[in-house]
CHARMM-style PDB file with segment names, atoms N, HN, CA, C and O in Angstrom:
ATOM      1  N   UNK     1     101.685 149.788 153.012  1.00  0.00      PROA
ATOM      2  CA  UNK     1     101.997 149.856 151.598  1.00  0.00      PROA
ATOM      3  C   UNK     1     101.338 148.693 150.851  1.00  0.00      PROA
ATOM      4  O   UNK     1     100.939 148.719 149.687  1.00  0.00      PROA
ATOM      5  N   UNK     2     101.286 147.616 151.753  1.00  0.00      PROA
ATOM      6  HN  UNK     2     101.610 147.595 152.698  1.00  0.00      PROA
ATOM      7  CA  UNK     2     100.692 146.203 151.041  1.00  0.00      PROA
ATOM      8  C   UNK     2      99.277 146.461 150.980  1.00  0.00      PROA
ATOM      9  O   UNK     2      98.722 145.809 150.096  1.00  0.00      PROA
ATOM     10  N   UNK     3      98.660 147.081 151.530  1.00  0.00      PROA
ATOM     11  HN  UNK     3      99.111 147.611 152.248  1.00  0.00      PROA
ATOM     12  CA  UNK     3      97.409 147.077 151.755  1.00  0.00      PROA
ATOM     13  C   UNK     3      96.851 148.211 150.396  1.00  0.00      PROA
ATOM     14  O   UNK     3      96.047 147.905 149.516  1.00  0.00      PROA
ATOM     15  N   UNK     4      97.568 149.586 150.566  1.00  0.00      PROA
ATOM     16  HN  UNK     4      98.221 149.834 151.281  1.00  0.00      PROA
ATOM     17  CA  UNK     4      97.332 150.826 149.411  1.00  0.00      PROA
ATOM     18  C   UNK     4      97.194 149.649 147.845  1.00  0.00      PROA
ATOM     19  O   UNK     4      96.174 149.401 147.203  1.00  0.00      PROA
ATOM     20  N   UNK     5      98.719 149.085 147.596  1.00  0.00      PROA
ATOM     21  HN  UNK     5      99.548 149.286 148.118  1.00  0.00      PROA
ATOM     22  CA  UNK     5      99.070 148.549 146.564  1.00  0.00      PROA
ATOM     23  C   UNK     5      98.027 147.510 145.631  1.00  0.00      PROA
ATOM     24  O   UNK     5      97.732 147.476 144.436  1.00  0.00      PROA
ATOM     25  N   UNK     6      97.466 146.327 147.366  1.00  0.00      PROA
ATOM     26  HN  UNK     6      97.705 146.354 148.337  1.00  0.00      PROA
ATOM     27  CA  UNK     6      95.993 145.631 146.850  1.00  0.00      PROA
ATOM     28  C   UNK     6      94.831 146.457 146.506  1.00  0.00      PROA
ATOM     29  O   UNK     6      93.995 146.246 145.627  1.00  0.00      PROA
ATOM     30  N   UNK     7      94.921 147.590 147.470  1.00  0.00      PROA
ATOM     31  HN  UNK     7      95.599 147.762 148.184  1.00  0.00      PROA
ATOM     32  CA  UNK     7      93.767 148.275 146.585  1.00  0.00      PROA
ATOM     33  C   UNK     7      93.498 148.946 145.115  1.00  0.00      PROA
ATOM     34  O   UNK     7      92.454 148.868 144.468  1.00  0.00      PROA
ATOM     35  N   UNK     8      94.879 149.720 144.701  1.00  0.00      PROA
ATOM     36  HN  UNK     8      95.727 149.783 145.226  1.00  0.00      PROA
ATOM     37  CA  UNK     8      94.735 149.898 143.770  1.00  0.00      PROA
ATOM     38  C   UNK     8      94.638 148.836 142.627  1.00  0.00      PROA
ATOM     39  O   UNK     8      94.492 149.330 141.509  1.00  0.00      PROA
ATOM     40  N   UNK     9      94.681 147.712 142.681  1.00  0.00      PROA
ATOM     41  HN  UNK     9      94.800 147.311 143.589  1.00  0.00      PROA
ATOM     42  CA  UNK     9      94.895 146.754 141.584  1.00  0.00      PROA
ATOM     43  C   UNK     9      92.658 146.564 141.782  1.00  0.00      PROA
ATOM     44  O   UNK     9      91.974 146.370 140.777  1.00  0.00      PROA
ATOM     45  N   UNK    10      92.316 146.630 142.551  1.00  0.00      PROA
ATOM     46  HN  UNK    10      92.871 146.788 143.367  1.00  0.00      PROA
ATOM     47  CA  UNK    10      90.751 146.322 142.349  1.00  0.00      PROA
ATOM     48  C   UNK    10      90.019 147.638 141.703  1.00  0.00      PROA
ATOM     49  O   UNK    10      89.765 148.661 142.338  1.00  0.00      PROA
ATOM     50  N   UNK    11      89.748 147.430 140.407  1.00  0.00      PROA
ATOM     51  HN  UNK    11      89.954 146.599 139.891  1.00  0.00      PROA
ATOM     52  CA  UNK    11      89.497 148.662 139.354  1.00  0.00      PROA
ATOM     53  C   UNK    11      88.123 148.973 139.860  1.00  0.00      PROA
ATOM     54  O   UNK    11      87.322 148.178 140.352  1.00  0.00      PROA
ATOM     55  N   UNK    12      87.961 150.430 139.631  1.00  0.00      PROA
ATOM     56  HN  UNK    12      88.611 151.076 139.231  1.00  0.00      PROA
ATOM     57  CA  UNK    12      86.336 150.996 139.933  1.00  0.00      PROA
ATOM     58  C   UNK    12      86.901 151.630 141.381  1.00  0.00      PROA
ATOM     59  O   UNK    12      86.292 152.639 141.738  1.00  0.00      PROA
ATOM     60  N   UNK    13      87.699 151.296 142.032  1.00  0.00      PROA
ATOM     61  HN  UNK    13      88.194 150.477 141.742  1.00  0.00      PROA
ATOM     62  CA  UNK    13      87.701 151.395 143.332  1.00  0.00      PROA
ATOM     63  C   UNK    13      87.904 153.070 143.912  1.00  0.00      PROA
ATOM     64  O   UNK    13      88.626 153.698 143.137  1.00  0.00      PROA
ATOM     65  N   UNK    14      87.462 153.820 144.992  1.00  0.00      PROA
ATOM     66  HN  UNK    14      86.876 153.310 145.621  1.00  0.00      PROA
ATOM     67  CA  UNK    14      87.885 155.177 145.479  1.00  0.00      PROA
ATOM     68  C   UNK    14      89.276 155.183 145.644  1.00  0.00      PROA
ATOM     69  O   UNK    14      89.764 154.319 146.373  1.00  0.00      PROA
ATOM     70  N   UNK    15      90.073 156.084 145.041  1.00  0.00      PROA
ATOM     71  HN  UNK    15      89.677 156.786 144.449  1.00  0.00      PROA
ATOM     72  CA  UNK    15      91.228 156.431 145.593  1.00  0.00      PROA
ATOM     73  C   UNK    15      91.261 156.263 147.298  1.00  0.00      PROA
ATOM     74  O   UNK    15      90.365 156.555 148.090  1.00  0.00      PROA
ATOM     75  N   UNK    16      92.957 155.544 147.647  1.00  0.00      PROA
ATOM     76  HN  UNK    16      93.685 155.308 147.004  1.00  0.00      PROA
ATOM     77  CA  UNK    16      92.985 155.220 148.888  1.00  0.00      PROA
ATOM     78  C   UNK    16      93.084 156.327 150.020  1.00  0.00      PROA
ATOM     79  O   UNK    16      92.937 156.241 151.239  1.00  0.00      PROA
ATOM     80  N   UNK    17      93.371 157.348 149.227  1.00  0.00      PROA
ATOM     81  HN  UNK    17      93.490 157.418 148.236  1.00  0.00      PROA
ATOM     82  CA  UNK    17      93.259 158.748 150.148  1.00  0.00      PROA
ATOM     83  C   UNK    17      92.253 159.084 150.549  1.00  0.00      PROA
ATOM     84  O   UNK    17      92.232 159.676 151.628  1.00  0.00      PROA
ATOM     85  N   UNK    18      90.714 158.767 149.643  1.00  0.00      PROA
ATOM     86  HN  UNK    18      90.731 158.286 148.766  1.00  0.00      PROA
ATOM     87  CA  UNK    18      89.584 158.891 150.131  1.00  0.00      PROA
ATOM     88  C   UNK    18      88.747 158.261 150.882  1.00  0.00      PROA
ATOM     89  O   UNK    18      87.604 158.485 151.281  1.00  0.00      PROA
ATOM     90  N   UNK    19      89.715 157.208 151.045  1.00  0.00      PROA
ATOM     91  HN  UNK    19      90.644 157.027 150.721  1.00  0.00      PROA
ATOM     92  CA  UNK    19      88.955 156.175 151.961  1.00  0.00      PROA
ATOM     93  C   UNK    19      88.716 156.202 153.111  1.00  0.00      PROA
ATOM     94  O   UNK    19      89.826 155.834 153.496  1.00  0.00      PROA
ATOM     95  N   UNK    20      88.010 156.378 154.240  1.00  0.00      PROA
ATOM     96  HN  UNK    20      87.109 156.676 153.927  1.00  0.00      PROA
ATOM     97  CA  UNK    20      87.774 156.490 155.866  1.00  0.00      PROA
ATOM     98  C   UNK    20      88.528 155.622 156.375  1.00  0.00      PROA
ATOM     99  O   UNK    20      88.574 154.433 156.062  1.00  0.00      PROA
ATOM    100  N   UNK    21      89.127 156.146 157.147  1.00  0.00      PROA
ATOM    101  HN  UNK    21      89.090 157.112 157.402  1.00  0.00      PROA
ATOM    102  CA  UNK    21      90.843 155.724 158.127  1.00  0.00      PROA
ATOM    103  C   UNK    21      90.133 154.321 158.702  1.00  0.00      PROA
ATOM    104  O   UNK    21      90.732 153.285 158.414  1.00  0.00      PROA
ATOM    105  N   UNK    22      89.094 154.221 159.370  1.00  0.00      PROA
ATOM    106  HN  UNK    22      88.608 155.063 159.603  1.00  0.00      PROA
ATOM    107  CA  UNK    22      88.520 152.788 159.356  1.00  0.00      PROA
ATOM    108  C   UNK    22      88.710 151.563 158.409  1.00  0.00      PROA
ATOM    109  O   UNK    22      88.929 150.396 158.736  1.00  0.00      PROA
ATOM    110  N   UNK    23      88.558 152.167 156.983  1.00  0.00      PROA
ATOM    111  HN  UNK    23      88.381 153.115 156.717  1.00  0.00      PROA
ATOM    112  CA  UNK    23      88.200 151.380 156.150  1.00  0.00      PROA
ATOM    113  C   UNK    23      90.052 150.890 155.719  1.00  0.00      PROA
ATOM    114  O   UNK    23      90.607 149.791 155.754  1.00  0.00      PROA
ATOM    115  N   UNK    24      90.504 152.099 155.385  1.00  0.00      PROA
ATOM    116  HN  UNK    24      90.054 152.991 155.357  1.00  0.00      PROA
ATOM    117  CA  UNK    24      92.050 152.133 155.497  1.00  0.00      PROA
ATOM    118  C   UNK    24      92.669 150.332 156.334  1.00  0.00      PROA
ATOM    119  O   UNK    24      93.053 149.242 155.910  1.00  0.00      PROA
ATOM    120  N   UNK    25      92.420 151.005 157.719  1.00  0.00      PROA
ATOM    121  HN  UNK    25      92.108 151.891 158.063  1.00  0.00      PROA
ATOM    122  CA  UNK    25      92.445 149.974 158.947  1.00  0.00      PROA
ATOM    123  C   UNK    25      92.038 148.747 158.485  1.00  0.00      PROA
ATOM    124  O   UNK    25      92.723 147.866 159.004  1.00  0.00      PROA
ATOM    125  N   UNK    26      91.246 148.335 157.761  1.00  0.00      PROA
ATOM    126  HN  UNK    26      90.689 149.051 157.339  1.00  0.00      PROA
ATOM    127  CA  UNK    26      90.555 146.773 157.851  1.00  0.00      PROA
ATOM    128  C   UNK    26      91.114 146.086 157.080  1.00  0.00      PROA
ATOM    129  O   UNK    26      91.290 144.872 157.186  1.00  0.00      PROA
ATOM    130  N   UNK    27      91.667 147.224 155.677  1.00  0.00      PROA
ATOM    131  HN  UNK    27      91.524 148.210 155.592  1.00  0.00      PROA
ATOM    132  CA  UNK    27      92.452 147.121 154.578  1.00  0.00      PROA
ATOM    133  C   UNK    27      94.057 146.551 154.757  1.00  0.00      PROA
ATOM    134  O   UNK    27      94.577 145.689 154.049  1.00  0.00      PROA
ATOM    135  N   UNK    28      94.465 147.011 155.487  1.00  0.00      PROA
ATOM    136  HN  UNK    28      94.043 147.712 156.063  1.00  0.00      PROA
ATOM    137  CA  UNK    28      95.629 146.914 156.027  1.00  0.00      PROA
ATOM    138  C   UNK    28      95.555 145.610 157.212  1.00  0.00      PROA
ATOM    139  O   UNK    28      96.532 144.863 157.174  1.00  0.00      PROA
ATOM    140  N   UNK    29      94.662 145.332 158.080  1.00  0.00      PROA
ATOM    141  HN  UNK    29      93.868 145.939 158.111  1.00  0.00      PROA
ATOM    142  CA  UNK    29      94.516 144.007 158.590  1.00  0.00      PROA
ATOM    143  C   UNK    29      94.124 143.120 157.395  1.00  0.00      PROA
ATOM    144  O   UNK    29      95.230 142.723 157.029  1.00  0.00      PROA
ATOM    145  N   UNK    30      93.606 142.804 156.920  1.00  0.00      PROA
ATOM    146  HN  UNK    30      92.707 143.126 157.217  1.00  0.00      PROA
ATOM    147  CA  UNK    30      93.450 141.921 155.435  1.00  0.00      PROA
ATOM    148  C   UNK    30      94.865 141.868 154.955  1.00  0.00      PROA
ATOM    149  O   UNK    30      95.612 140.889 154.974  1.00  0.00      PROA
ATOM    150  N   UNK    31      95.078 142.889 154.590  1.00  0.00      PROA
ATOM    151  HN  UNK    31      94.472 143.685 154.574  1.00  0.00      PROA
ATOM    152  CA  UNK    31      97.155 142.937 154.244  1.00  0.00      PROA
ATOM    153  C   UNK    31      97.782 142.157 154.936  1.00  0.00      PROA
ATOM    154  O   UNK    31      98.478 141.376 154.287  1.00  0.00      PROA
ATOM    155  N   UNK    32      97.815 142.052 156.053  1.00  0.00      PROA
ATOM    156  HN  UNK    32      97.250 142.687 156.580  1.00  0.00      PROA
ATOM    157  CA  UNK    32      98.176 141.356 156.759  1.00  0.00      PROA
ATOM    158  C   UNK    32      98.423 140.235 157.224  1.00  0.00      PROA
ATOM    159  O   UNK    32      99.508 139.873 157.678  1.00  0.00      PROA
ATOM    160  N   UNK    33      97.330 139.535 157.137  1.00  0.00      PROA
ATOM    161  HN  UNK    33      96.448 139.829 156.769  1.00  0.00      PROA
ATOM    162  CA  UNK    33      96.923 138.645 157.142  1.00  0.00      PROA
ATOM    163  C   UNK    33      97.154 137.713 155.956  1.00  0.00      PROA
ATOM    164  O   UNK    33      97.478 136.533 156.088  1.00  0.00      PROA
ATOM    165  N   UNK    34      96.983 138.267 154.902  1.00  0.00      PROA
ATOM    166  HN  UNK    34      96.719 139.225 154.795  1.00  0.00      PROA
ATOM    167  CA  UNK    34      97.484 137.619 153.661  1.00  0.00      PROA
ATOM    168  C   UNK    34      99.014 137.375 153.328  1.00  0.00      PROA
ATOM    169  O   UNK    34      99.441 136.477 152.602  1.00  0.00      PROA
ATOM    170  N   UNK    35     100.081 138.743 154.269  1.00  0.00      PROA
ATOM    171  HN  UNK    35      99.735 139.472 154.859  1.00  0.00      PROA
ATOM    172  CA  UNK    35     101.694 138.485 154.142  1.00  0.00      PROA
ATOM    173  C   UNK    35     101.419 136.993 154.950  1.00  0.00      PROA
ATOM    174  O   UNK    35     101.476 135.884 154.417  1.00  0.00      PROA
ATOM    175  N   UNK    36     101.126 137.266 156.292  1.00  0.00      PROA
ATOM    176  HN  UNK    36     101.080 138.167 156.724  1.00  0.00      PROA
ATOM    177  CA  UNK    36     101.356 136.060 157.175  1.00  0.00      PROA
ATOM    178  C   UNK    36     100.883 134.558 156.529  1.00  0.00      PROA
ATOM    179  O   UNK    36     101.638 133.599 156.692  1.00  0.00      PROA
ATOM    180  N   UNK    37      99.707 134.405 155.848  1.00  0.00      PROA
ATOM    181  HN  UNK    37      99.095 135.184 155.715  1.00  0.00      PROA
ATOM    182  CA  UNK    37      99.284 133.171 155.239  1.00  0.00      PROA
ATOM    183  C   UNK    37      99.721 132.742 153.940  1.00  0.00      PROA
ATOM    184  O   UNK    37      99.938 131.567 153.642  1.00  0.00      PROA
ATOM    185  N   UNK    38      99.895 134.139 152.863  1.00  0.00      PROA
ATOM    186  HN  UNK    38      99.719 135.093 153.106  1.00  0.00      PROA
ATOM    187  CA  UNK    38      99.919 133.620 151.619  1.00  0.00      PROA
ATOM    188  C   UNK    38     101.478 133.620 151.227  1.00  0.00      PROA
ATOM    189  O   UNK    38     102.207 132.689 150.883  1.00  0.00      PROA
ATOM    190  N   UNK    39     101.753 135.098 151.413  1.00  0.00      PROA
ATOM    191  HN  UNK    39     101.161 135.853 151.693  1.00  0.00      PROA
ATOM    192  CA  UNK    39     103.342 135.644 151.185  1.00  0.00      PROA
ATOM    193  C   UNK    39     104.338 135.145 151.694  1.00  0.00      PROA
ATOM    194  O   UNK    39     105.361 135.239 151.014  1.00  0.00      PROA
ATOM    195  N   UNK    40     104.452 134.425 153.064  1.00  0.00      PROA
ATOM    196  HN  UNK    40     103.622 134.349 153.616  1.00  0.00      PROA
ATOM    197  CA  UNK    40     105.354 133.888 153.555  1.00  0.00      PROA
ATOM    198  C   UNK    40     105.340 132.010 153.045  1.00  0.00      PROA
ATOM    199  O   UNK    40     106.105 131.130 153.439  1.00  0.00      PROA
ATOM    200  N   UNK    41     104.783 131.956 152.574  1.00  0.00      PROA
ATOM    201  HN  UNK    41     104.162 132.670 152.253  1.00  0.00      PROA
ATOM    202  CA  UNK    41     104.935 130.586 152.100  1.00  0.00      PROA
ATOM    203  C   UNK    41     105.915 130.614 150.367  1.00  0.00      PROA
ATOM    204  O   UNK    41     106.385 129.691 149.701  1.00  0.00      PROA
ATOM    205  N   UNK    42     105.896 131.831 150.190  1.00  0.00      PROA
ATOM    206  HN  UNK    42     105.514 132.580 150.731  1.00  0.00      PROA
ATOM    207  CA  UNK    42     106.888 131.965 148.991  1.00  0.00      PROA
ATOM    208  C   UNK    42     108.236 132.321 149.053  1.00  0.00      PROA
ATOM    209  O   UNK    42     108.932 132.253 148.040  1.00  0.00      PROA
ATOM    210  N   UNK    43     108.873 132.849 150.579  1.00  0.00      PROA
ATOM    211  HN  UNK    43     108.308 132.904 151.402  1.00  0.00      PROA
ATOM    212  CA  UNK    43     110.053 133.237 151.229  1.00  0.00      PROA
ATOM    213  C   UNK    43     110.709 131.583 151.121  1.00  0.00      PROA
ATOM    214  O   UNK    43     110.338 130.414 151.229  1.00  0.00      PROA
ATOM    215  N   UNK    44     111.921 132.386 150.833  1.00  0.00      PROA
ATOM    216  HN  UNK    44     112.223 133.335 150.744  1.00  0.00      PROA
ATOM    217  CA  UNK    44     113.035 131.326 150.893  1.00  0.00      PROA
ATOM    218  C   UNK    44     114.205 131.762 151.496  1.00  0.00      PROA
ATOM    219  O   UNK    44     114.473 132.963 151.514  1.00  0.00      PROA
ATOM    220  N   UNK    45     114.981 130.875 152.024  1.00  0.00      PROA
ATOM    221  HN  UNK    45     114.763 129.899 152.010  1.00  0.00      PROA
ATOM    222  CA  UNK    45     116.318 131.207 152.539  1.00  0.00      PROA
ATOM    223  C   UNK    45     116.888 132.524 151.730  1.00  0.00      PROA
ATOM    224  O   UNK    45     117.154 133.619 152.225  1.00  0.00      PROA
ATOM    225  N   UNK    46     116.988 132.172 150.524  1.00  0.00      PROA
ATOM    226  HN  UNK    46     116.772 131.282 150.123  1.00  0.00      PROA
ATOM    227  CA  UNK    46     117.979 133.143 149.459  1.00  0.00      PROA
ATOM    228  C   UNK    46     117.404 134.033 149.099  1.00  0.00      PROA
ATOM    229  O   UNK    46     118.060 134.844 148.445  1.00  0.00      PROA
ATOM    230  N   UNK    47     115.729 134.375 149.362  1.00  0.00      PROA
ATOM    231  HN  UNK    47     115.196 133.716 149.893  1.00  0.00      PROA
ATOM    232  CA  UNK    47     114.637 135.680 149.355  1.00  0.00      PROA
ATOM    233  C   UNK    47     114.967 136.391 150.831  1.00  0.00      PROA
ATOM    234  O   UNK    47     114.942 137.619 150.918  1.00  0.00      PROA
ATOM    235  N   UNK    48     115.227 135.689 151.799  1.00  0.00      PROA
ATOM    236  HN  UNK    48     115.247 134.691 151.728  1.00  0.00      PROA
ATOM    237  CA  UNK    48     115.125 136.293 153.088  1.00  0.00      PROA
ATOM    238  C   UNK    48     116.875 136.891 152.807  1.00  0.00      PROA
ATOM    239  O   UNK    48     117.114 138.098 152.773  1.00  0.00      PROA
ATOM    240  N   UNK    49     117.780 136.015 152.658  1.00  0.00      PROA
ATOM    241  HN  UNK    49     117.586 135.034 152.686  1.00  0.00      PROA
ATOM    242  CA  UNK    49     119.526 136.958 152.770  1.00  0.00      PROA
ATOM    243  C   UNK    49     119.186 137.892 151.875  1.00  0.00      PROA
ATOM    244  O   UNK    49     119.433 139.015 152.315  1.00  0.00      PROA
ATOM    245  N   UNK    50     118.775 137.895 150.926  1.00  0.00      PROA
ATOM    246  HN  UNK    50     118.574 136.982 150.569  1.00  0.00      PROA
ATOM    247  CA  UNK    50     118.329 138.838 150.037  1.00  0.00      PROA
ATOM    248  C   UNK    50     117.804 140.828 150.590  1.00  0.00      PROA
ATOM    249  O   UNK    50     118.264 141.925 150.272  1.00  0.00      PROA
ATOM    250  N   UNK    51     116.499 140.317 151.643  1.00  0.00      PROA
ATOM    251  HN  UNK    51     116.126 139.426 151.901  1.00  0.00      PROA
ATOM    252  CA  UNK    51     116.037 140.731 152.118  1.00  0.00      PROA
ATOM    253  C   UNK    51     116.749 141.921 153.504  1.00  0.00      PROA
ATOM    254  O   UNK    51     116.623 143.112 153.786  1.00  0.00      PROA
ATOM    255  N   UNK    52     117.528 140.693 154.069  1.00  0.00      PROA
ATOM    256  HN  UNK    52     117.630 139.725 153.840  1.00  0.00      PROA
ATOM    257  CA  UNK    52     118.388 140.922 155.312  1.00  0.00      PROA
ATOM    258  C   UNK    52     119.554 140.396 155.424  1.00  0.00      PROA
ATOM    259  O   UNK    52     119.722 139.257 155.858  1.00  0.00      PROA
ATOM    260  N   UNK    53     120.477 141.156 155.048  1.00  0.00      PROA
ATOM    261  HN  UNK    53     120.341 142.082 154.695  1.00  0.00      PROA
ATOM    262  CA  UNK    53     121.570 140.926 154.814  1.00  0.00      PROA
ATOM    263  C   UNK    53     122.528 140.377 155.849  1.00  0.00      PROA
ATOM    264  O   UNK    53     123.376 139.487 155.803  1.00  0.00      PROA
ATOM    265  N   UNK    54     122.021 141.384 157.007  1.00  0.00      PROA
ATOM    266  HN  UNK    54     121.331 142.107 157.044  1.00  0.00      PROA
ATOM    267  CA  UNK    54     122.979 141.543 158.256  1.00  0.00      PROA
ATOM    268  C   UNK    54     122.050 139.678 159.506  1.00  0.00      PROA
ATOM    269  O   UNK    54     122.198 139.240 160.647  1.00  0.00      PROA
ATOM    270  N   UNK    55     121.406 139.383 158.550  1.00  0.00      PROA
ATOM    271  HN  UNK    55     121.286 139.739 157.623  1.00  0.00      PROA
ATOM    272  CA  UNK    55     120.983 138.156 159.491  1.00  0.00      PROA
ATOM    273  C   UNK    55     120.046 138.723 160.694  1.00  0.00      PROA
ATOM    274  O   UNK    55     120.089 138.188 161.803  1.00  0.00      PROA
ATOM    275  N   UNK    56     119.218 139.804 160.429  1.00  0.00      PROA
ATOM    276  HN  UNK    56     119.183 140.238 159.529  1.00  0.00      PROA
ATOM    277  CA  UNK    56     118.633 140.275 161.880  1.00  0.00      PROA
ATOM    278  C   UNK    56     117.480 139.369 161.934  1.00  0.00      PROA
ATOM    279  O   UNK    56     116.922 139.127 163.005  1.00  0.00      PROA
ATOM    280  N   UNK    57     117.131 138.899 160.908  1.00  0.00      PROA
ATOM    281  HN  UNK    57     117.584 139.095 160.038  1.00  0.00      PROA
ATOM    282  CA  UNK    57     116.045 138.174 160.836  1.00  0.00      PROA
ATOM    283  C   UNK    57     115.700 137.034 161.414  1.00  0.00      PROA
ATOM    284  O   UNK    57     114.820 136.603 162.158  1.00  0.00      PROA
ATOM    285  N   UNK    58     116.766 136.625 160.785  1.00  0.00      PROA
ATOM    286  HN  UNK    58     117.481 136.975 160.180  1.00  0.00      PROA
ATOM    287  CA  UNK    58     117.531 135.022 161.240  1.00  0.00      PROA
ATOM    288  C   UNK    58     117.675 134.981 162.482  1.00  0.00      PROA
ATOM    289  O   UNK    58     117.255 133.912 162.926  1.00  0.00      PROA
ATOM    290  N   UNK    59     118.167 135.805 163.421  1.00  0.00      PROA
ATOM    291  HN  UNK    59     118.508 136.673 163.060  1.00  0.00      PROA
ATOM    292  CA  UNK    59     118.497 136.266 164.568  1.00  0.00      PROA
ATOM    293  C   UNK    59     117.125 135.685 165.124  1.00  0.00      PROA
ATOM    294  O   UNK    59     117.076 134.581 165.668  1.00  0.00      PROA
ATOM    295  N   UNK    60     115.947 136.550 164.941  1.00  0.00      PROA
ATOM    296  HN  UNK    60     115.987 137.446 164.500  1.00  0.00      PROA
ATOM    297  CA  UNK    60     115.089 136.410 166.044  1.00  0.00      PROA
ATOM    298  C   UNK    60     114.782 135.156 165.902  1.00  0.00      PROA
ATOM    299  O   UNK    60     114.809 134.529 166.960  1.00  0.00      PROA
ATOM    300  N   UNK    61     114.376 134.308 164.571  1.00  0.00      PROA
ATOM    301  HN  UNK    61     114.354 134.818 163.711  1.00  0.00      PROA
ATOM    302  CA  UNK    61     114.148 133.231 164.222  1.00  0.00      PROA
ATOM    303  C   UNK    61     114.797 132.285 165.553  1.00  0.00      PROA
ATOM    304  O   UNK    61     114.110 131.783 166.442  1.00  0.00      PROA
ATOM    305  N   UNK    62     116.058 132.208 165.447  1.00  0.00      PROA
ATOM    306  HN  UNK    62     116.616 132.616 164.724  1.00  0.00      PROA
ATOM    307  CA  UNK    62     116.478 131.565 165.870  1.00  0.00      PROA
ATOM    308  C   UNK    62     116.680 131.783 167.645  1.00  0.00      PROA
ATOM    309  O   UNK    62     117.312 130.909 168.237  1.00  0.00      PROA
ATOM    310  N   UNK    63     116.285 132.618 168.203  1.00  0.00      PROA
ATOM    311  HN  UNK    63     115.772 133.328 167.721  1.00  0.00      PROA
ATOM    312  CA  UNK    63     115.761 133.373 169.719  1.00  0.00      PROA
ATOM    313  C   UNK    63     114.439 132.784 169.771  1.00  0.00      PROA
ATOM    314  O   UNK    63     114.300 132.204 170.848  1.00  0.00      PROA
ATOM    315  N   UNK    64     113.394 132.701 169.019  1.00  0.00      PROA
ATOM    316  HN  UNK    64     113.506 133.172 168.144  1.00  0.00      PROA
ATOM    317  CA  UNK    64     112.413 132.325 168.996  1.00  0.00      PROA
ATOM    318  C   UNK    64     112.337 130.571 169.076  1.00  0.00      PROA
ATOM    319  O   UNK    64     111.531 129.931 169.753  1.00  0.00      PROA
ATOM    320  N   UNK    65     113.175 130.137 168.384  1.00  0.00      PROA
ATOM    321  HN  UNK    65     113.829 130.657 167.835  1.00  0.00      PROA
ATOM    322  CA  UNK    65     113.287 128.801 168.291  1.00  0.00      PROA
ATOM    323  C   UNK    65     113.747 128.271 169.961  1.00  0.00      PROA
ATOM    324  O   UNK    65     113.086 127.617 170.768  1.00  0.00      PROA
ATOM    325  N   UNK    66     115.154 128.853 170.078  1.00  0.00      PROA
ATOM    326  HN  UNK    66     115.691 129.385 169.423  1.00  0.00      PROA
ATOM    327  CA  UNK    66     115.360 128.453 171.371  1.00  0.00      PROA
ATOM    328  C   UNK    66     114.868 128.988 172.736  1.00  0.00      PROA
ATOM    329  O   UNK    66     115.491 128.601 173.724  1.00  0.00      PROA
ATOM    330  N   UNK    67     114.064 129.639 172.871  1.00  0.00      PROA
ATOM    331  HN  UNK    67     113.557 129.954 172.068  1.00  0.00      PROA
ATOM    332  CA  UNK    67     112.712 130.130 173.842  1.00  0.00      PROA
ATOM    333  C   UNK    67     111.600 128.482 173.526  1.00  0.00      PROA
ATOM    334  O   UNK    67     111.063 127.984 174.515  1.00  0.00      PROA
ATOM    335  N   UNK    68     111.474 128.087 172.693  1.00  0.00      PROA
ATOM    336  HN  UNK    68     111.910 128.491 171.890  1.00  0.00      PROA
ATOM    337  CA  UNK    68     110.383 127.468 172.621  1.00  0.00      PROA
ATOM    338  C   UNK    68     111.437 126.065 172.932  1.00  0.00      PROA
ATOM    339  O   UNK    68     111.102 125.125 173.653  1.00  0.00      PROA
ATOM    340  N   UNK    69     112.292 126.138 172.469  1.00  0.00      PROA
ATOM    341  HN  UNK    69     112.564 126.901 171.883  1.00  0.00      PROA
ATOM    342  CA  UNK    69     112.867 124.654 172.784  1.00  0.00      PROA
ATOM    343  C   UNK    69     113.381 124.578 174.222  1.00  0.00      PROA
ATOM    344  O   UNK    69     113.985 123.553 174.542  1.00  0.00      PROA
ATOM    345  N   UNK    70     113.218 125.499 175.077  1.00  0.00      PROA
ATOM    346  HN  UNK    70     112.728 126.331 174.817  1.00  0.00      PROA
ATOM    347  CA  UNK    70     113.760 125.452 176.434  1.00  0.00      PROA
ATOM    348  C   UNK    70     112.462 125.340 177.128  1.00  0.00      PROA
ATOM    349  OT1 UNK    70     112.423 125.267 178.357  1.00  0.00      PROA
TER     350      UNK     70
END
């Protein structure tokens, strides 16, 4: 969805339906890549409860933390 959404904002561009599932693909790694570098530096505690209510998030976070601290 992140990937469709950047495309449509770049004007001139082919509809994303017409695009070759390749191109789709590279689109969507770029997406990606940009949640992980750009987007997550704007998450906050009160964006994430927001997000995930039930703490599943938090959860792994914190599985992840103590895997690495052991």
């Amino acid at each position: 969805m992140t990937a469709r959404e950047l495309h449509h904002q770049r004007p001139g561009e082919m509809p994303w339906q017409r695009l070759a599932r390749r191109s789709q693909s590279r689109m969507a790694n770029l997406a990606k890549r940009w949640l992980k570098m750009v987007a997550v530096e704007h998450m906050t505690s009160t964006l994430l409860a927001e997000r995930d209510p039930n703490g599943e998030i938090s959860s792994w976070m914190w599985a992840i933390n103590d895997l690495l601290a052991s």
